[in-house]
FIPAGU-537346 format. One record per residue (C-alpha): x, y, z. Coordinates in steps of 0.02 Angstrom, whole numbers, plus 50000, padded with zeros to 5 digits. Each point is the difference from the previous one (the first is absolute). Layout:
N
XYZ;...
//
This chain:
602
609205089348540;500654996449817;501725006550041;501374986249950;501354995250150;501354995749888;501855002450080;500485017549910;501675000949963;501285014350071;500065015349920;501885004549964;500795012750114;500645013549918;501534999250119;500564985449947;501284996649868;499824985549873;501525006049892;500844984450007;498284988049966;499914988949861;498315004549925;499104983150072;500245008450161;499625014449963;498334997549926;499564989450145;500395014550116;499385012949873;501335010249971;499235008749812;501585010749978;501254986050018;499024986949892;499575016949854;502015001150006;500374981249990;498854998649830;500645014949943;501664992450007;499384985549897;499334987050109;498464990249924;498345001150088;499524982649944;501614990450053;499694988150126;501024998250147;500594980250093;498134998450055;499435001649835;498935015150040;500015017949909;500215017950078;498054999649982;499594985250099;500925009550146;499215015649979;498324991049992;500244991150166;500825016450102;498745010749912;500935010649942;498895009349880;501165012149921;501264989849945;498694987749931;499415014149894;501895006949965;500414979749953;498564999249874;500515015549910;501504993349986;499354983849903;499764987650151;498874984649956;498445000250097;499664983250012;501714992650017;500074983650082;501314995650127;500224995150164;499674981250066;498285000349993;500395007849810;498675014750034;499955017449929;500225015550101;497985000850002;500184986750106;501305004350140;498945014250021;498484992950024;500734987750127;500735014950100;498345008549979;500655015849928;498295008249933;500895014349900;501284991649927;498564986949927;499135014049935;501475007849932;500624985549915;498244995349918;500085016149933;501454997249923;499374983649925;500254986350134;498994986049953;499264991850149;499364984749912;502064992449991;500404987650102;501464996250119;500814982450023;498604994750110;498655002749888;499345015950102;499345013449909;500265017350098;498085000050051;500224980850092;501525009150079;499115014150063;498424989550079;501354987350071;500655017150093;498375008650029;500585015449889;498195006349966;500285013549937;501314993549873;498764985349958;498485013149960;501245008249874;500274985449920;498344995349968;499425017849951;501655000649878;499264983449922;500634985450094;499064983850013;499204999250177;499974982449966;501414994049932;500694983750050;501984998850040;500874985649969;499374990050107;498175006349958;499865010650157;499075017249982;500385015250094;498274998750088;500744983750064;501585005250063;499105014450075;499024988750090;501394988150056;501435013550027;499155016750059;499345001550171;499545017350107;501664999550057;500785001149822;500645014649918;498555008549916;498585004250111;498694997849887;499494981649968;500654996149815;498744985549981;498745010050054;500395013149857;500334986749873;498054993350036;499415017149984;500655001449842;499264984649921;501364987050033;499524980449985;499774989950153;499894984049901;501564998549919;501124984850081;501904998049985;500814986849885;500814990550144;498964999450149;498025003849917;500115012950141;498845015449969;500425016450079;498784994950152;500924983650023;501795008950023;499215012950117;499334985750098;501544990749998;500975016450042;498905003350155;499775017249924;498065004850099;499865015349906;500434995149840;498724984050024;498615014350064;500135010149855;500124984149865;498574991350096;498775016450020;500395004649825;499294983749899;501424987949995;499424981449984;500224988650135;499614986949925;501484998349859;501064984550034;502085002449991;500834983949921;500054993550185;498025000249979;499925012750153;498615013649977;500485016450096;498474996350116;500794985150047;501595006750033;499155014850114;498824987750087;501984988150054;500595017350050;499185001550172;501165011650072;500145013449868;498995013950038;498745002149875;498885014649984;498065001650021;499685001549835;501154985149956;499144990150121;498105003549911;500864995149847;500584983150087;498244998650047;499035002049845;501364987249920;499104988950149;498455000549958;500094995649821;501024984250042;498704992750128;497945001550012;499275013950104;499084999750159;498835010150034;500835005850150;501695001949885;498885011049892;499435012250155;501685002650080;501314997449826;499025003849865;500705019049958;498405006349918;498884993550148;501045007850145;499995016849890;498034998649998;499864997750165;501375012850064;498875012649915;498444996650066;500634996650184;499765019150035;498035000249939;500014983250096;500665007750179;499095019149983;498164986849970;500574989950133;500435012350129;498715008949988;498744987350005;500774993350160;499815017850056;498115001049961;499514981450069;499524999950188;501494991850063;500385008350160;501735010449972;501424992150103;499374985249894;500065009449840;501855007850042;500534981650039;499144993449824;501175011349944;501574998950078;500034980149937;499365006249816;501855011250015;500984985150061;499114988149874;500245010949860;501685001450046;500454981849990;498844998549835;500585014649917;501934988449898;498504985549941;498645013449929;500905016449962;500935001549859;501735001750021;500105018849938;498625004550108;500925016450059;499565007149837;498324992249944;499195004050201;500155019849971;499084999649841;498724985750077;499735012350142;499615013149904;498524990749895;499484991950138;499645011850105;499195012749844;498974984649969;499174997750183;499925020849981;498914998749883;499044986250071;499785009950155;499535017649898;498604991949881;499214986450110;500035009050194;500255019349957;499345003049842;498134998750075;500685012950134;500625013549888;499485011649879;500174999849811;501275012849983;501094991450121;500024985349927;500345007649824;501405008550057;500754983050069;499784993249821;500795013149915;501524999950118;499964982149998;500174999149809;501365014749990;500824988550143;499984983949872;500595011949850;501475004250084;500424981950089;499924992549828;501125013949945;501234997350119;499974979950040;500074994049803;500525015049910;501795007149949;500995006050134;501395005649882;500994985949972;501655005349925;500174985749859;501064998249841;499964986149844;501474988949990;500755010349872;500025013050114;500704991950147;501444996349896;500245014949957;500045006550170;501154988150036;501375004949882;499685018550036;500384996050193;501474991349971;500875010749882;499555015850092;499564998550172;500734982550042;498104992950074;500045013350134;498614994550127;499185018950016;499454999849821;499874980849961;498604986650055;501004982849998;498284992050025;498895007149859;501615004549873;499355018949992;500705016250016;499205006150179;498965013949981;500135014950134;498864996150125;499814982449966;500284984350109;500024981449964;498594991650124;500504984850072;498434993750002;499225003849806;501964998349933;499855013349893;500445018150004;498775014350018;500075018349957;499865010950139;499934986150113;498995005250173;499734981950059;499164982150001;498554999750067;499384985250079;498215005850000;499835000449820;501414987249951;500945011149877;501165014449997;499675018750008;500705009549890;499925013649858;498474993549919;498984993350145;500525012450125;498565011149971;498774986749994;500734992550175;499655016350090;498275001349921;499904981750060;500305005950182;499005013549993;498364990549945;500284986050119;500165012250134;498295008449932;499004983550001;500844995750170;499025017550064;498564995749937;499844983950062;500155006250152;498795012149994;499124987449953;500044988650135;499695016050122;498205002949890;499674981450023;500354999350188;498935015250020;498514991849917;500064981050024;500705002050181;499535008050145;501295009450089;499065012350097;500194992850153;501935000049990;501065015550081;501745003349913;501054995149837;500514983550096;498314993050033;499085004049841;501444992349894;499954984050118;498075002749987;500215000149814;501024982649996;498584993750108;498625004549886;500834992049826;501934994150029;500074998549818;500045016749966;501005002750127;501514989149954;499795004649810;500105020350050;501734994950121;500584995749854;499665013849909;500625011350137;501744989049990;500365002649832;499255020050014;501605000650111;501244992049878;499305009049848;500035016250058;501834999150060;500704993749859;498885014249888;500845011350106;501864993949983;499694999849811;499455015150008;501135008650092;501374990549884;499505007349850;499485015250046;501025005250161;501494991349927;499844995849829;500654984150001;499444982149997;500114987550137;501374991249935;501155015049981;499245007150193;500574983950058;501894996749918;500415019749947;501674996050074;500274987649841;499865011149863;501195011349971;498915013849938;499225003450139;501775003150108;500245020449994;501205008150084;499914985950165;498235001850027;498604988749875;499095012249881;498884994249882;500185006949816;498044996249978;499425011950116;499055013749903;499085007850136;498504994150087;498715005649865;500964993349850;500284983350069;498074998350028;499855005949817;501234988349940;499544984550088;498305000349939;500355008449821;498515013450052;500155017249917;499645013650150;498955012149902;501565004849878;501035005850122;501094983350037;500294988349867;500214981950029;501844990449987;499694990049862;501914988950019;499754983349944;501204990050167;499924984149876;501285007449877;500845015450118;501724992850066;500735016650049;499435013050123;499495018449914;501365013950082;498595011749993;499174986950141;501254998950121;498985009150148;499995001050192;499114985450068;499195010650121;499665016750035;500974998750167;501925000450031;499914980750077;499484990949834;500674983550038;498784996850139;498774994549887;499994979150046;
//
């Protein structure tokens, strides 16, 4: 994802004969022997040929590696100037994108800070070209992210007015120069643009979605006395993101007086409100349409138009992230009228013990939600220090190589770790996101999610049981012959109960089969959901054609390991810490399975 798509120049063929070259040609075409014999023979690394450019400059630009190093030793100047744009070699291999001649000549002393007839330090060159990677070294080797060129543009603005998806790097360079701390209110000399207005202007959506989402100000005037909100409210036909769009909005509202119908369906804080109480709302309201004495093809048609109403109301009341805030909703909701149910309708139905066993699961079920929806999942993080140091260590040894790299957080990836789309961050032994409990699951809430399951699933069973010991006593159902009529003589007697236990019996379902899969994942399989799901990715789970997992301790040990329990001395736990283990033990490398077909696993 991090990898640079610079043109690489041809490697020499060793058929070839460059006998007769003069050494500009051969450096370009990297002939080492040729060029070792011309200097031998007197020539003078640092002459300059008509262009006014040294040996280095065209070693720098074919990347030609060797010689640079062979040219140095030999007393070549670094940071010679030449050309027309009078740059150094630094430069004319940052504009051909040439990572490891970059790193090679920075280790030999390049100073990136020079610059070239335009004005353009080798960082402003890099973000005009979407060279990521090359810009991150930079930074981490001590360039100013916000240095101003001659002109007084920054490389977060030419980012945002020269790099689109389409560029060269596939990571977003403005979106790595905001995660690293660059200024979003510096404005050129010339135009009082700031790096929002040139993204704007350059019709660059992404680059506008990540300068917008991230805190930029909409509100700072260029010396044309346009504000970037005014520029994206003129541009009606540039697709703008959701989140750019709420932005837009809450610009709106602070510039006129609110209604109080702007309030219900704009305000942002309102529509969150009410998106998480709309599932208590519906579950109250169902079921009290259930228990009223409306006849029922009345009731069904009540609510068929409550679907088809909700519908329709759902963009002016919901908020607009309501696919992730509705889960979570659902899930207190529907505890909440639970409880209502248990304490006010079976309570006086049941005995003590019962009822003391609900609270105790009930309270082992909160431990563990808490646990799981605010706690630690693992997040993999680093200080900035750090992430510069990471930096330079990928590009002088592994060239940002997306298997061990996170171009989103700056971190080495752990094994076993994923970047979520959703959280944007990256989590040790990633298994997944769950909706449910709006958070990752991963090495440190793993355990609590599958106690999590496994106490819902216990108060689930005794709810029901529950309801069954309040049907028993508040209704009569003696007169009713079969499963059938008893449970539709049950919904007669108290629909409340009813409609509260379907629910239960929906999510019994939905619980217990995904308790199962985990179960089977980390036990069966030893592996997480993640790794189940996109084995074919990783390379170190691809043994001898078929996928093998090198986690797989046998059935026993996985159980042991998963929930760090020691099994009476016999099996001790794996006590690997996934947040700082980048490498897979040789020791681990195991049959997936026991069976001869281990790849039919997914």
């Amino acid at each position: 994802m991090f990898q640079e798509q610079a043109p690489q120049a041809k490697a020499p063929s060793p058929e070839a004969d460059y006998s007769n070259l003069d050494i500009v040609k051969a450096t370009q075409n990297g002939a080492l022997e040729r060029c070792k014999q011309l200097v031998e023979e007197g020539y003078d690394v640092n002459q300059r040929d008509a262009e006014n450019v040294t040996l280095l400059h065209w070693a720098a630009i074919n990347n030609r590696k060797e010689l640079i190093r062979f040219y140095i030793s030999r007393g070549a100047l670094v940071d010679a100037v030449g050309g027309d744009l009078m740059a150094t070699p630094l430069h004319w291999a940052t504009r051909a994108g040439h990572l490891g001649t970059v790193v090679l000549l920075m280790q030999h002393g390049a100073d990136s800070t020079i610059c070239d007839g335009d004005g353009l330090q080798c960082i402003h060159i890099a973000a005009q070209l979407g060279f990521a990677g090359i810009m991150a070294y930079f930074i981490a080797k001590g360039a100013d992210m916000n240095c101003q060129d001659r002109g007084g543009m920054t490389p977060l603005m030419w980012s945002a007015y020269r790099v689109t998806r389409c560029a060269s790097s596939s990571l977003d360079p403005t979106r790595m120069l905001i995660s690293l701390g660059a200024s979003t209110a510096v404005q050129d000399n010339f135009h009082g643009n700031t790096a929002l207005h040139w993204a704007i202007i350059a019709r660059n959506s992404t680059a506008v979605s990540t300068l917008t989402t991230t805190g930029s100000n909409l509100g700072i005037r260029n010396n044309a006395g346009q504000t970037p909100y005014e520029l994206l409210k003129g541009n009606r036909d540039m697709f703008l993101s959701d989140k750019v769009m709420e932005k837009i909005e809450e610009v709106d509202k602070k510039s006129r007086p609110s209604a109080l119908c702007d309030r219900i369906t704009k305000d942002k804080k309102v529509k969150m409100w009410m998106t998480a109480l709309l599932p208590a709302t519906a579950i109250y309201a169902i079921g009290q349409l259930l228990q009223s004495p409306i006849p029922i093809p009345i009731k069904c048609v009540i609510l068929l138009l409550g679907y088809v109403l909700g519908y329709f109301v759902k963009p002016y009341v919901c908020n607009d992230k309501y696919y992730t805030v509705l889960p979570l909703a659902t899930y207190f909701g529907t505890k909440f009228w639970v409880y209502v149910t248990w304490f006010v309708w079976i309570v006086p139905c049941i005995d003590f013990w019962a009822t003391s066993a609900m609270l105790i699961s009930s309270i082992l079920l909160w431990y563990n939600f808490l646990k799981v929806w605010k706690g630690d999942p693992g997040i993999v993080s680093s200080t900035r220090e750090e992430k510069f140091r990471i930096i330079v260590d990928e590009a002088e040894r592994r060239g940002f190589d997306a298997r061990s790299f996170c171009s989103s957080c700056l971190v080495h990836k752990p094994l076993r770790s994923k970047h979520c789309g959703i959280c944007d961050r990256c989590i040790a032994k990633h298994d997944h996101h769950c909706p449910w409990v709006s958070n990752c699951i991963g090495e440190k809430n793993h355990r609590h999610f599958i106690g999590y399951l496994l106490m819902l699933l216990v108060m689930i069973i005794f709810m029901i049981y529950g309801a069954v010991q309040f049907w028993g006593t508040a209704c009569d159902l003696s007169s009713s012959s079969g499963f059938f009529s008893s449970i539709l003589a049950a919904g007669q007697c108290d629909a409340w109960v009813m409609w509260i236990t379907s629910n239960c019996i929906i999510h019994a379902v939905w619980v217990s089969l995904l308790l199962g899969c985990q179960t089977y994942q980390i036990v069966i399989l030893g592996m997480t959901t993640n790794e189940r799901l996109n084995h074919w990715r990783y390379q170190h789970f691809q043994q001898g054609g078929v996928s093998r997992s090198p986690f797989h301790k046998g059935y026993f040990q996985n159980f042991v390991d998963f929930f760090g329990w020691r099994c009476f001395g016999l099996l001790q736990p794996d006590t690997t810490d996934w947040s700082k283990t980048f490498q897979v033990a040789p020791e681990a490398e195991r049959p997936l399975l026991n069976t001869k077909e281990n790849y039919q696993f997914v």
